[in-house]
NUKOL-416002 format. One record per residue (C-alpha): residue number from 1; x, y, z; residue in one letter. Coordinates in Angstrom, 1 decimal, padded with zeros to 4 digits. Each point is the difference from the previous one (the first is absolute). Layout:
# NUKOL-416002
(node NUM (X Y Z) 'A')
...
# end
This chain:
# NUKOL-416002
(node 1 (002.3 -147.5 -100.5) 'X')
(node 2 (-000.2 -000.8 -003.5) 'X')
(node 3 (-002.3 -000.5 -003.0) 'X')
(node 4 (-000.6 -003.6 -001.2) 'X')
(node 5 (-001.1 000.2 -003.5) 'X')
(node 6 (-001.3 -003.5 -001.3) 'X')
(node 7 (000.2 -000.7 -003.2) 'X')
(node 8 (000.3 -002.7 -002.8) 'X')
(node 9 (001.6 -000.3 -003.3) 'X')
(node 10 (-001.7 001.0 -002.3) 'X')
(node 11 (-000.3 -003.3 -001.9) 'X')
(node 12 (-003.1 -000.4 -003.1) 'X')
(node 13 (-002.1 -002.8 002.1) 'X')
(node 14 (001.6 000.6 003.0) 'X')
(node 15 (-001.0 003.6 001.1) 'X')
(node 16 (-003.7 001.5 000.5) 'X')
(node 17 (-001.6 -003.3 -000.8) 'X')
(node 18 (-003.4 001.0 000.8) 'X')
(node 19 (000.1 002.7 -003.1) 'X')
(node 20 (001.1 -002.3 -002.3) 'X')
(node 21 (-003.4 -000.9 -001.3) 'X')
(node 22 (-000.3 004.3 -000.8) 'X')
(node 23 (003.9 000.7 -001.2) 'X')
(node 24 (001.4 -003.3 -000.9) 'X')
(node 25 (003.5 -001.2 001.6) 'X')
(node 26 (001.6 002.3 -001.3) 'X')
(node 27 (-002.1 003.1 000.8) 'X')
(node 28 (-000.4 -001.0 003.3) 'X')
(node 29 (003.9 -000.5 000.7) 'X')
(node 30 (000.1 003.9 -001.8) 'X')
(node 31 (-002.4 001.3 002.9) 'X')
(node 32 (002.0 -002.2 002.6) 'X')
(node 33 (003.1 002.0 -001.3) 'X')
(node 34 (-001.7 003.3 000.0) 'X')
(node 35 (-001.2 -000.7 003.1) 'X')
(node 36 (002.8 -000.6 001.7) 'X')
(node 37 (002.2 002.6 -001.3) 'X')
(node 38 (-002.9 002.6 001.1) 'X')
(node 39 (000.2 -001.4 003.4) 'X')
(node 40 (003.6 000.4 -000.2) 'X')
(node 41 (-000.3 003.5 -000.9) 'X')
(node 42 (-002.1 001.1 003.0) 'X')
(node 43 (002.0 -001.9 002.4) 'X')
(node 44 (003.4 002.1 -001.7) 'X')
(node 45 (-002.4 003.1 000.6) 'X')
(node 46 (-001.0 -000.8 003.5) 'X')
(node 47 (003.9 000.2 000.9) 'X')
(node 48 (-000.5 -002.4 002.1) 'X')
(node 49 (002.6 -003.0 000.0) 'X')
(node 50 (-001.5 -003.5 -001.8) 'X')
(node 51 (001.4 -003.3 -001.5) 'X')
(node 52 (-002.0 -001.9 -002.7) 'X')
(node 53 (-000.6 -003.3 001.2) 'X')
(node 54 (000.0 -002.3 -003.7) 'X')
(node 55 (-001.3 -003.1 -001.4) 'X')
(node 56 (-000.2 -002.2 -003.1) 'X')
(node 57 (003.0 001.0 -001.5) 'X')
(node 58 (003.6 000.3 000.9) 'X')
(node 59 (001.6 003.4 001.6) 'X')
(node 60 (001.6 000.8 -003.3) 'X')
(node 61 (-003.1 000.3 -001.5) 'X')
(node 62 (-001.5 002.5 002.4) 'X')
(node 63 (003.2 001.7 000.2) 'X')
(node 64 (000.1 000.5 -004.5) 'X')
(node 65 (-003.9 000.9 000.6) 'X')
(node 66 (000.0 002.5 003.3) 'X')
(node 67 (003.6 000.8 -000.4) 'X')
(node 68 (003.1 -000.4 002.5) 'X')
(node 69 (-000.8 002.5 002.7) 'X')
(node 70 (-003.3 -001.6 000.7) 'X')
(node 71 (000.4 -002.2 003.5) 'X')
(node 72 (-000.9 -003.9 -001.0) 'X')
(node 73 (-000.5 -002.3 002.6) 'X')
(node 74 (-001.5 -003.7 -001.0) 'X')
(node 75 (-003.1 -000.9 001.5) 'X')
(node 76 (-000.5 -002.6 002.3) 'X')
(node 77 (-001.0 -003.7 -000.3) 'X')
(node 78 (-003.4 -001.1 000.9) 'X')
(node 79 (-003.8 002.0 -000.6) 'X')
(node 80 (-000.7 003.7 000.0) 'X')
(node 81 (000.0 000.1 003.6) 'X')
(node 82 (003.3 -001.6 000.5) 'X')
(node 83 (001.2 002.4 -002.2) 'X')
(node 84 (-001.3 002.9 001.2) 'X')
(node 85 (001.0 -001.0 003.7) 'X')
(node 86 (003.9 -000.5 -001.1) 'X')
(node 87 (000.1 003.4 -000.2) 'X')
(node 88 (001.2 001.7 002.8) 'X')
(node 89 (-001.7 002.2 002.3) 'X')
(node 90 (-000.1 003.1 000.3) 'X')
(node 91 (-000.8 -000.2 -003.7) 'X')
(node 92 (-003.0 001.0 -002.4) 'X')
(node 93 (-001.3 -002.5 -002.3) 'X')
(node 94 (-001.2 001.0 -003.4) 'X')
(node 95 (-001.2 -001.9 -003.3) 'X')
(node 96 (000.5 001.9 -003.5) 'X')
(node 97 (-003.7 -000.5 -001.2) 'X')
(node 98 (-001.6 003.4 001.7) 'X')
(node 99 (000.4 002.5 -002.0) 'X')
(node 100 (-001.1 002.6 001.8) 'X')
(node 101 (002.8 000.0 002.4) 'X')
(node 102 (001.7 003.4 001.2) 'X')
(node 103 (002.9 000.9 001.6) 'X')
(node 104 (-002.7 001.8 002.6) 'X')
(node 105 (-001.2 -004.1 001.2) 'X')
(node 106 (003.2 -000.7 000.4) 'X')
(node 107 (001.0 002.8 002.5) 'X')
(node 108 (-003.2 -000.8 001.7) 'X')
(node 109 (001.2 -003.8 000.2) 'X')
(node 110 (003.6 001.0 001.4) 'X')
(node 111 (-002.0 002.8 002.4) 'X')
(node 112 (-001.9 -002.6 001.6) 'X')
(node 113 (003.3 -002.7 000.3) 'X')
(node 114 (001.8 002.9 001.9) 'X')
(node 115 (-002.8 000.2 002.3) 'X')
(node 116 (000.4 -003.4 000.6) 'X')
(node 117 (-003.1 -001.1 -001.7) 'X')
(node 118 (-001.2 -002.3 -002.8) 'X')
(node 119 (-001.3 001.4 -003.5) 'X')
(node 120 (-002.6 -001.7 -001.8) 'X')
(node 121 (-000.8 000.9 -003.8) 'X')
(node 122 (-004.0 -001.5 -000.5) 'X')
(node 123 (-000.3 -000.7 -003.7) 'X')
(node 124 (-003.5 000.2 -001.7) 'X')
(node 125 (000.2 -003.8 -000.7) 'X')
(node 126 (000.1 -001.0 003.5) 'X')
(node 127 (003.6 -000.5 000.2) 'X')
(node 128 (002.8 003.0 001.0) 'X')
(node 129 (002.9 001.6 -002.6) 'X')
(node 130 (001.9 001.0 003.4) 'X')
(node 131 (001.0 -001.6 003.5) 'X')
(node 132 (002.6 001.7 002.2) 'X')
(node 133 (001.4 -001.4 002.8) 'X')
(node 134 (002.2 001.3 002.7) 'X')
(node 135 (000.9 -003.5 001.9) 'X')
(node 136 (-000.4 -003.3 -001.6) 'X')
(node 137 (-003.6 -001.4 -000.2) 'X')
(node 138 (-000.3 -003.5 -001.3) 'X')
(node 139 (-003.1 -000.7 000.6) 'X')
(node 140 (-001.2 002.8 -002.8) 'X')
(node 141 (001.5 -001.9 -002.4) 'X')
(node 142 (-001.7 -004.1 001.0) 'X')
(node 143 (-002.7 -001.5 -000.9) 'X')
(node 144 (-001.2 003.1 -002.6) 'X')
(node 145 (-002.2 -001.4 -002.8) 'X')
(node 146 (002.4 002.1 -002.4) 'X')
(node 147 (-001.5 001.1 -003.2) 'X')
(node 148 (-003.6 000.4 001.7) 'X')
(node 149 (-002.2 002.6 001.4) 'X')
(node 150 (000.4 -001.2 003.2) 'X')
(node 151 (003.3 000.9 000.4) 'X')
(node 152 (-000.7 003.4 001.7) 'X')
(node 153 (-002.2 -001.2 002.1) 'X')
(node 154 (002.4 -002.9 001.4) 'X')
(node 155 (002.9 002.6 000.2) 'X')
(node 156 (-001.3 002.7 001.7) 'X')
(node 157 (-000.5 -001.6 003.4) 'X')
(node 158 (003.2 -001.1 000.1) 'X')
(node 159 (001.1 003.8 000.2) 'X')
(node 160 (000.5 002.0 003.5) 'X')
(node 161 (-001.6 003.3 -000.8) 'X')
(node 162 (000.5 000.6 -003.7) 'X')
(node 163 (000.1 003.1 -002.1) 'X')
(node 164 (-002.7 -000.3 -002.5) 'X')
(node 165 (001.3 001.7 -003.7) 'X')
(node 166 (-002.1 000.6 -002.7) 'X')
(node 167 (-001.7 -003.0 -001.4) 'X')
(node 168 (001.1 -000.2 -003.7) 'X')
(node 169 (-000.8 -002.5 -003.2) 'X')
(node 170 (003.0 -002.4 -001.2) 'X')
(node 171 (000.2 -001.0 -003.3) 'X')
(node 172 (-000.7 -003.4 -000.2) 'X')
(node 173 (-003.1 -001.4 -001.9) 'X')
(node 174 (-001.2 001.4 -003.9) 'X')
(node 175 (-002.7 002.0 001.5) 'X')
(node 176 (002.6 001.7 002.2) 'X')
(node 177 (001.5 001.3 -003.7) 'X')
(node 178 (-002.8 003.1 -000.8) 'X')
(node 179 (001.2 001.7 003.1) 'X')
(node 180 (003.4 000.6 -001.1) 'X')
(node 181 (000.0 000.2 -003.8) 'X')
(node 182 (003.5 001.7 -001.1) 'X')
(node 183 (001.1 -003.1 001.9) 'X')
(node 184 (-000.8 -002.2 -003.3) 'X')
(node 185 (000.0 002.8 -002.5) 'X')
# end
């Protein structure tokens, strides 16, 4: 079992698109970068062995930004879900946009895979910030309207009696910013 973190480079156009309108490029690649390296930090905590699974920029990059003992693996080809199903199982699948992750989730997660069941991470906006699989489960990655509210809802039926986590807030959208303000201060 191991922790897939997903993450991007954190590019000025490329990352957190959806804040640029409230932080400007290069604002929103700084949160993208904070971000990340806070989800990095609680996965270190958690003890718990991980790989960062990158995009948009070459390894060397991530390894000058994150440092050399961070695991890199490159991310698949394809959408989200083809992504996230390269991965594989048993695994647990994180973003870097929640930031309040714990190590405490993550045991949860890994509790439920040595049980032998699925962990699912409901996120205030209808989509997840966790999915944990103990066998390989394509179908929870096809035909998901990714980037939606519905993505939840077209997930969770795809899962054989799932552990339900907290449901917590991802940082996505400019009125997702008040919640969290030392993360732009």
């Amino acid at each position: 079992m191991r922790i897939a973190i997903f993450a991007r480079a954190p590019t000025p156009g490329e990352a957190k698109t959806r804040l640029i309108p409230a932080l400007g490029p290069a604002g929103a690649a700084a949160l993208h970068a904070a971000l990340v390296e806070h989800t990095l930090g609680v996965v270190r905590a958690s003890g718990l062995p991980y790989a960062l699974h990158f995009t948009g920029a070459p390894e060397a990059t991530f390894r000058a930004w994150l440092g050399a003992d961070v695991p890199l693996i490159p991310q698949a080809s394809g959408d989200l879900g083809a992504r996230l199903a390269a991965v594989p199982a048993p695994c647990i699948l994180i973003g870097s946009d929640c930031p309040d992750l714990t190590p405490a989730h993550l045991h949860e997660a890994a509790a439920a895979l040595s049980a032998g069941r699925p962990a699912f991470g409901p996120a205030e906006d209808g989509g997840y910030w966790l999915l944990a699989l103990p066998t390989p489960n394509p179908q929870a990655f096809q035909n998901i309207d990714w980037g939606t509210a519905q993505v939840a809802a077209q997930t969770l039926p795809r899962l054989e009696h799932p552990v339900i986590l907290d449901t917590l807030a991802d940082c996505d959208r400019p009125q997702d910013l008040p919640r969290w303000p030392h993360l732009t201060a």
